[in-house]
Structure formats: C-alpha cells, structure tokens
LOMAR-528699 format. One record per residue (C-alpha): residue number from 1; residue in three letters; x, y, z. Coordinates in steps of 0.05 Angstrom, whole numbers, plus 32768, in hexadecimal, padded with zeros to 4 digits. Each point is the difference from the previous one (the first is absolute). Layout:
<pts>
NUM,ala,X,Y,Z
...
</pts>
This chain:
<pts>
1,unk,7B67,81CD,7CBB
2,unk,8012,7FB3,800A
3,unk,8042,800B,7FD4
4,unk,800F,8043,8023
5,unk,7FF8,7FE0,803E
6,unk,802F,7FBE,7FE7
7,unk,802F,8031,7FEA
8,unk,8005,801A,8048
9,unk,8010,7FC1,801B
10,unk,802A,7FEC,7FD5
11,unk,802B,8041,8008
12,unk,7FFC,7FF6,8053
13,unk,801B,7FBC,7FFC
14,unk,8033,8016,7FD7
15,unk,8010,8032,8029
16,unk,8007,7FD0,8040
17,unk,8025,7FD3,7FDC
18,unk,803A,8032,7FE0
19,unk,8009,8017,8054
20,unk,8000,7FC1,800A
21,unk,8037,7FED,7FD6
22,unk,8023,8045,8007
23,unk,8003,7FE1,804E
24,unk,801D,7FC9,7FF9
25,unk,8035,8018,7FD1
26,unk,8013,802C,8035
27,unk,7FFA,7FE6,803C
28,unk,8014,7FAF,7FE7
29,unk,8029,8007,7FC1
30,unk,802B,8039,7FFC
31,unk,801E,7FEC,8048
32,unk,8019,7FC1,7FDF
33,unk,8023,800C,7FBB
34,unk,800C,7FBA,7FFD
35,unk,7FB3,7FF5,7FE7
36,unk,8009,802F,7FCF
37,unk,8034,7FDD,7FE7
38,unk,7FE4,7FB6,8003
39,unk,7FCF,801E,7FD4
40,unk,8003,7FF1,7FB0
41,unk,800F,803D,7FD4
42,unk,7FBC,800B,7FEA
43,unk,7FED,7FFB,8049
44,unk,8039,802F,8016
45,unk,7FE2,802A,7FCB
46,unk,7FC0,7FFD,8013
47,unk,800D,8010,8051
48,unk,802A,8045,7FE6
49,unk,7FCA,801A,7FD6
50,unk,7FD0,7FF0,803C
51,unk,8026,8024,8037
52,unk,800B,8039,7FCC
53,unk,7FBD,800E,7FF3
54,unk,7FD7,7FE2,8033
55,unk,7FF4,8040,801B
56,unk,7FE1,8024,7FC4
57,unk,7FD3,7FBE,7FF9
58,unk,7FE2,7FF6,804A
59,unk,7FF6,804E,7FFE
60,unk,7FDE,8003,7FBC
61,unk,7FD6,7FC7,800C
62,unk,7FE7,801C,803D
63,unk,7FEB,803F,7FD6
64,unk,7FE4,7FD8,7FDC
65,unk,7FD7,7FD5,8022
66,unk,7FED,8042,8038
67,unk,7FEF,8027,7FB7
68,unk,7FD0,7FD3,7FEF
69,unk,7FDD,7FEF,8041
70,unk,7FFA,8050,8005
71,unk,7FE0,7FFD,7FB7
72,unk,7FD1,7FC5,8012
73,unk,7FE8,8020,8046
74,unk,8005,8049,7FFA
75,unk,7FF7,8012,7FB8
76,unk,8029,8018,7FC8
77,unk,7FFD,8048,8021
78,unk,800C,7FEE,8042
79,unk,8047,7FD4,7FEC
80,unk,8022,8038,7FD4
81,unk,7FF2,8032,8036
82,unk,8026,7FE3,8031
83,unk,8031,7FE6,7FCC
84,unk,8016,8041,7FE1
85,unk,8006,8023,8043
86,unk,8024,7FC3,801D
87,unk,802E,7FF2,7FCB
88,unk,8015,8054,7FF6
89,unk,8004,8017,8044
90,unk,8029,7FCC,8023
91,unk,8025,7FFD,7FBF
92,unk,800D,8053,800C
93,unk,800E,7FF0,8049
94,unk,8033,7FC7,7FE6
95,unk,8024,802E,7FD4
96,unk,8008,8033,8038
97,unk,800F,7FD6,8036
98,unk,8032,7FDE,7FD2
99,unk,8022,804F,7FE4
100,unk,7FF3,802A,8040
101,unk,7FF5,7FCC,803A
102,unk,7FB6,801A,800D
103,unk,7FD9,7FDF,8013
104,unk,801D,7FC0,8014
105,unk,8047,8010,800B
106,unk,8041,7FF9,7FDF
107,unk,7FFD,7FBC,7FCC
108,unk,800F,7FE2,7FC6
109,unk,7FDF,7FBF,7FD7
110,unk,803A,7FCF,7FE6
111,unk,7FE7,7FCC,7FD5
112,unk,7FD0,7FC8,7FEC
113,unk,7FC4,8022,8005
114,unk,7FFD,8016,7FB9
115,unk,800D,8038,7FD7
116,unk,8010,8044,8024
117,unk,7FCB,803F,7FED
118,unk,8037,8035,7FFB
119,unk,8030,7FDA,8015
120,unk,7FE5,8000,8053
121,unk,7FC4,7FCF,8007
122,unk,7FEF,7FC1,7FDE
123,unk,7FC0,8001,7FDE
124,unk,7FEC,7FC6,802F
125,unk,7FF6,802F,803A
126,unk,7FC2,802C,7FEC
127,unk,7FE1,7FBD,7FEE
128,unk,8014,7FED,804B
129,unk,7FE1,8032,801C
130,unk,7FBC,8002,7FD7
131,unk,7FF3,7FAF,800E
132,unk,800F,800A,804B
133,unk,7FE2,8044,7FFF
134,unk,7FBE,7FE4,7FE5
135,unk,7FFF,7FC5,8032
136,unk,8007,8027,803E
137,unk,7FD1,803C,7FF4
138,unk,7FC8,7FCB,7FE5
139,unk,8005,7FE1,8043
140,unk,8001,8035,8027
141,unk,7FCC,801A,7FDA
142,unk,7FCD,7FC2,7FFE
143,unk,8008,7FF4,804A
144,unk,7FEA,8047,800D
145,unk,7FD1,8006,7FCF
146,unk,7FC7,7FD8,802F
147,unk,7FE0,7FE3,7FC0
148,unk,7FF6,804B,7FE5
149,unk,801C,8011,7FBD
150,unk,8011,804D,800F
151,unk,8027,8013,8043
152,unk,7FF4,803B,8028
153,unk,8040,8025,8008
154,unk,8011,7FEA,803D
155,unk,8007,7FB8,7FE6
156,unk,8024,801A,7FBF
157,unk,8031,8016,8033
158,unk,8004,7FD0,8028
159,unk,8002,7FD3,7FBB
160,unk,8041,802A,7FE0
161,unk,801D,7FF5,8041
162,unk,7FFD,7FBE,8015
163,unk,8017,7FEE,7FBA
164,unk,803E,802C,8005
165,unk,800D,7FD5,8044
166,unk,7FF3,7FBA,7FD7
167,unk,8036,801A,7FC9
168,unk,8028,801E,8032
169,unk,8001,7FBC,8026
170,unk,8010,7FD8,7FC9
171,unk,8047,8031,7FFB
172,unk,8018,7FE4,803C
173,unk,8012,7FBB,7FEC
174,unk,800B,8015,7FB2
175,unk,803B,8034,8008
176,unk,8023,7FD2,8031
177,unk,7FF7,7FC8,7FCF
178,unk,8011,8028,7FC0
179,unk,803D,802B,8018
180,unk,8024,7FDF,803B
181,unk,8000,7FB5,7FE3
182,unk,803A,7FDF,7FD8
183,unk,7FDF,8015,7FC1
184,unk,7FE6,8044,800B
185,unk,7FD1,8026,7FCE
186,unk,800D,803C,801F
187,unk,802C,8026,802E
188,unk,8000,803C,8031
189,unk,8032,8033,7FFB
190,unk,7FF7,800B,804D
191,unk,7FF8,7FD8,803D
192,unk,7FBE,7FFF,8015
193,unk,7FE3,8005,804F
194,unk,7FC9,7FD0,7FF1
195,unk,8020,7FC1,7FF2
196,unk,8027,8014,7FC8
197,unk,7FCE,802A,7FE4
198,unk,7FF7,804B,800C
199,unk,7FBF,801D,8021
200,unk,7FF6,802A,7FD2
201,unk,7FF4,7FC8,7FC5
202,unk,7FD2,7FE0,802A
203,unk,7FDA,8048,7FFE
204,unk,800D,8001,7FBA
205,unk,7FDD,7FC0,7FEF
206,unk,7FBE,801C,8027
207,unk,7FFE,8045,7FE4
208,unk,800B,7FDD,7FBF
209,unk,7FD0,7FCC,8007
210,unk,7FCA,8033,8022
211,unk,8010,8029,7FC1
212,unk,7FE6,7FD7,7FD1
213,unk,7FCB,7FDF,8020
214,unk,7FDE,804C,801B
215,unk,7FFD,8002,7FB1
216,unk,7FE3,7FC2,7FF5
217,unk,7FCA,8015,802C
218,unk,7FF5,803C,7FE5
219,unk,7FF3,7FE3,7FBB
220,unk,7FD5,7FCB,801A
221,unk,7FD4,802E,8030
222,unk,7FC2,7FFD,7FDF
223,unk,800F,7FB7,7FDF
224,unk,7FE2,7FCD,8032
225,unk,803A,7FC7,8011
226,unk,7FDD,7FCB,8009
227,unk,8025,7FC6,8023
228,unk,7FE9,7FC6,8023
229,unk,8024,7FCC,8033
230,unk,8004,7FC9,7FC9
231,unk,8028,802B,7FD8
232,unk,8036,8012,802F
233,unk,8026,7FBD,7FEC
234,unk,8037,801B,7FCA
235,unk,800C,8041,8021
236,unk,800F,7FE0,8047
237,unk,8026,7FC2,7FD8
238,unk,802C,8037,7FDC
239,unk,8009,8027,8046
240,unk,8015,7FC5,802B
241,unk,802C,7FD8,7FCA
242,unk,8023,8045,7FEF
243,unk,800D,800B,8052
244,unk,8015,7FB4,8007
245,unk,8042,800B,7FBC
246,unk,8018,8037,8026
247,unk,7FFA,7FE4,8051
248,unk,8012,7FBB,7FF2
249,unk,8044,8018,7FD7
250,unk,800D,8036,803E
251,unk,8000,7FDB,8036
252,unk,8023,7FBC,7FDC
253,unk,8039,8030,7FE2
254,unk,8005,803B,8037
255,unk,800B,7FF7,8049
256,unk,7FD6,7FF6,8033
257,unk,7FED,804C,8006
258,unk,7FDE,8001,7FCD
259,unk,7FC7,7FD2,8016
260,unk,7FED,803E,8026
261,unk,7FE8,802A,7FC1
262,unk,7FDE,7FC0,7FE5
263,unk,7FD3,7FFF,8039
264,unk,7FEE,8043,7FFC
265,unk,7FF2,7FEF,7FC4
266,unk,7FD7,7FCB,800C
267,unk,7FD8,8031,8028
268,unk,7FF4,803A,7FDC
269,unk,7FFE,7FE6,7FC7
270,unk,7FEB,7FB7,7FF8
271,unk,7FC7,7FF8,8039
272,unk,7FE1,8043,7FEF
273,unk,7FF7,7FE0,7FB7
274,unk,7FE1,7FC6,8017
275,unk,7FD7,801C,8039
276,unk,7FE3,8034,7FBF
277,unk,7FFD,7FD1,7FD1
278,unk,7FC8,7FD7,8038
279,unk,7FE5,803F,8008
280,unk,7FE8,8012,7FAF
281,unk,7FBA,7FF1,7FFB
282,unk,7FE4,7FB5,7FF3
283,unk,7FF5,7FEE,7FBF
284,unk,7FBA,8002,7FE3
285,unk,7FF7,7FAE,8009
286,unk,8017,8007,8045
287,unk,7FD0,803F,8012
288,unk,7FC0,7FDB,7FD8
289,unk,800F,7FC3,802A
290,unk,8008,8022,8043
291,unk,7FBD,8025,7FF5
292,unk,7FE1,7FCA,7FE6
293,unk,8011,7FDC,8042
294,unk,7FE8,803F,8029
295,unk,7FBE,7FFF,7FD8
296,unk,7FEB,7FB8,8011
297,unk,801E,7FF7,804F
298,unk,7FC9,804B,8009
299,unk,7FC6,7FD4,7FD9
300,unk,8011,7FC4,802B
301,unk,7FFF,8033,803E
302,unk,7FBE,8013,7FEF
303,unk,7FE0,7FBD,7FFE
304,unk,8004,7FE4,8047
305,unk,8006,7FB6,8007
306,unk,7FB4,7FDB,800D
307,unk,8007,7FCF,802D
308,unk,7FF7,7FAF,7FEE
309,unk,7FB6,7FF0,7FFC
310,unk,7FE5,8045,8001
311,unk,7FC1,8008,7FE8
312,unk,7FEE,803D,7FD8
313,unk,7FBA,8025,800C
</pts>
C-alpha cells in the first residue's frame, strides 16, 4: 500500500508539473519566438516535443495518478466501474458530438492531443473525462455521504448532480482556454451564445457527466464508499489545479469578458468543492480524539470542585 500510495504521488506531481510547464509555454514562450530561438538545438528540440505532447502527458498522468487513488480508496471494483462507463460513454458522446453535433454542438479536435480514435477524438479525452469525472462525483459524494458508506437515494441524487455541476463548472474556463486561444485544441463550427460556446454543449457536458456517474452509482449501490475528510486531498488538488490551467490561460489570453465565466466558475464549481470536501466525515484520528475529549470534560463535569481545606466526613 506504501508503494501504491508513492506511486500516486508521484503521478500527481507529475501531473502539476507537465500543466505547469504546458503554462508557461503558452502563455511566456510561444508569445516571444525570440526565446525559442536563443535556445541551443537540443533545447529547441526539447521545447517542440514538449509543446507537442504536453497535452497527452498532463492528461495521462492525471489518469494516472486519479486511477490509482480510486484503486487505493475505493477498491479494485469500485475504480473499473466508473472507469469503463467513463471512458465508453463520453467517448460515444465524443464521437457523436464530433459526426452529428449531438450533444455538444457542431466541433472538431485539431491537434496535439494525441492520436485521433476514428479519426474525431484524441484518445486523451475519455481519459479527461474519467480523472475529472472521478474527482467531482467523489466529492460530491463524500460530502453528502454524512460519514455513512451507502446513500439514500435522495443523496445519490443529489450526489450525480452536484457532480455534473462540478464537471460542468470546470467547462467554463476549459473551452474558452482550449478553442478561442492562439493555439487552439479545438474549434466550433458555430458561434456560440454563451461566450463562444453553445448552450447546448454546456447541457451536453452534464447529461454526459450525469450519464456516467448514475452508472457509477448503480454499480456501487450495495458497495459501501467509504471516504473520510483526510482523504479528500488528491481529488480536491486535481479539481482546483485542473480549474486554475484553464482560468488563468482565459482570462490572460481572452478579453476581459471572459473573467465573467471564470467567476461563475469559481462559484459553482470551485467553492462547492471545497465547502464538500470540509464537509466528508473526520478522519478516524480526528473522531477518536474529539470523543476522547467529550469523554473526559463529562467525567470532569461529574466531579465538582472541593473547596481548599475541606474536610471529608
């Protein structure tokens, strides 16, 4: 369990670091050629291959590292069936949205996010959607879980929906960031009411994202999830540093419009993960402490003081 959870870590920072360098090739170097070109060959060499595949890396590393916490925490069981769903259904909803325009609207991916499955989506983007999948409904889920490893259905509900909002949330700063930048990944065939984007993607990332997670849910019904405040770390790590590569290359590479979907952003998407994430149970050290602490202030209650010099009959 030590090297599985090493292993983690390792993948995380690795994924923090490849945004992080994916940032500041964007937003620092490829404004100013002339860096490039101070560069030695091996150097200039080494920046190309970065910026071309600094996508697939950030992307699989987060997998990666969201993979194994979901192996560590929830089980074997638990991980692949969220995976599978994940991965195939927004993969299907990909395909389509990329062939018919449902359910997002009318797109295509260019490149740099790896190779294409048929030709439409890079492999890259079912791997997208399970790592940020699996964040948001585990948060959504652990703060309304109460401590309680099975959720009524109201709660499941509620759970599936609030995670669809996180995921949802997070759209708003990536598709201005990924399509309407200098270097776009992707583009719209259509101009979009909502900053760009149309409504109907914004639909099409919740139905997708409810989609997958009502069948993560269903698999894991009578599985108790067990998750406790201390554990909330990577998934809220993953959540915020994924929000903060798409708002911080909107609003430094759009105009000032865009800080308006950022916010909303940051509300619906950001302080709803922390606020859960506070909410998910204390860990077992926490809750022994705090009753432990309970325990001796009702013993000391019990004893009333004697007063100094009292004399005992």
């Amino acid at each position: 369990m030590k090297q599985l959870l090493i292993a983690e870590r390792i993948c995380l920072i690795a994924h923090v670091l490849s945004m992080a360098f994916g940032l500041a090739g964007l937003l620092l170097i490829l404004p100013r050629p002339e860096l490039v070109m101070s560069l030695p060959p091996a150097g200039q060499t080494l920046f190309q291959w970065g910026m071309a595949g600094g996508g697939v890396v950030y992307i699989i590393f987060g997998a990666a590292a969201v993979a194994l916490y979901a192996y560590r925490t929830l089980g074997l069981g638990a991980t692949l069936t969220f995976l599978l769903p994940s991965v195939f259904l927004s993969l299907g909803s990909e395909l389509l949205g990329t062939s018919t325009g449902f359910p997002f609207g009318h797109y295509h991916y260019l490149s740099g996010l790896g190779y294409k499955i048929a030709g439409l989506v890079p492999f890259t983007i079912p791997l997208s959607w399970f790592y940020l999948g699996m964040v948001c409904y585990v948060i959504a889920r652990a703060g309304l879980s109460s401590g309680k490893g099975e959720l009524n259905w109201v709660r499941q509900v509620g759970a599936i929906a609030l995670g669809a909002v996180l995921l949802t949330a997070w759209d708003f700063v990536l598709d201005p960031a990924m399509s309407q930048t200098s270097v776009p990944f992707w583009e719209f065939e259509e101009l979009g009411a909502f900053f760009g984007m149309p409504y109907r993607n914004l639909a099409g990332w919740m139905g997708t994202g409810a989609l997958f997670m009502s069948s993560a849910a269903f698999f894991w019904r009578k599985t108790p999830i067990h998750l406790d405040r201390s554990e909330m770390g990577l998934p809220l790590i993953v959540y915020v540093v994924n929000f903060a590569f798409g708002a911080i290359i909107t609003v430094t590479s759009l105009d000032s419009r865009f800080w308006f979907p950022t916010m909303l952003a940051v509300f619906l998407g950001v302080v709803p993960a922390i606020v859960l994430s506070s909410m998910a149970k204390p860990s077992a050290g926490k809750a022994t402490e705090t009753i432990a602490s309970l325990d001796k202030s009702a013993v000391t209650a019990e004893i009333p003081p004697q007063p100094v010099g009292a004399v005992r009959k």
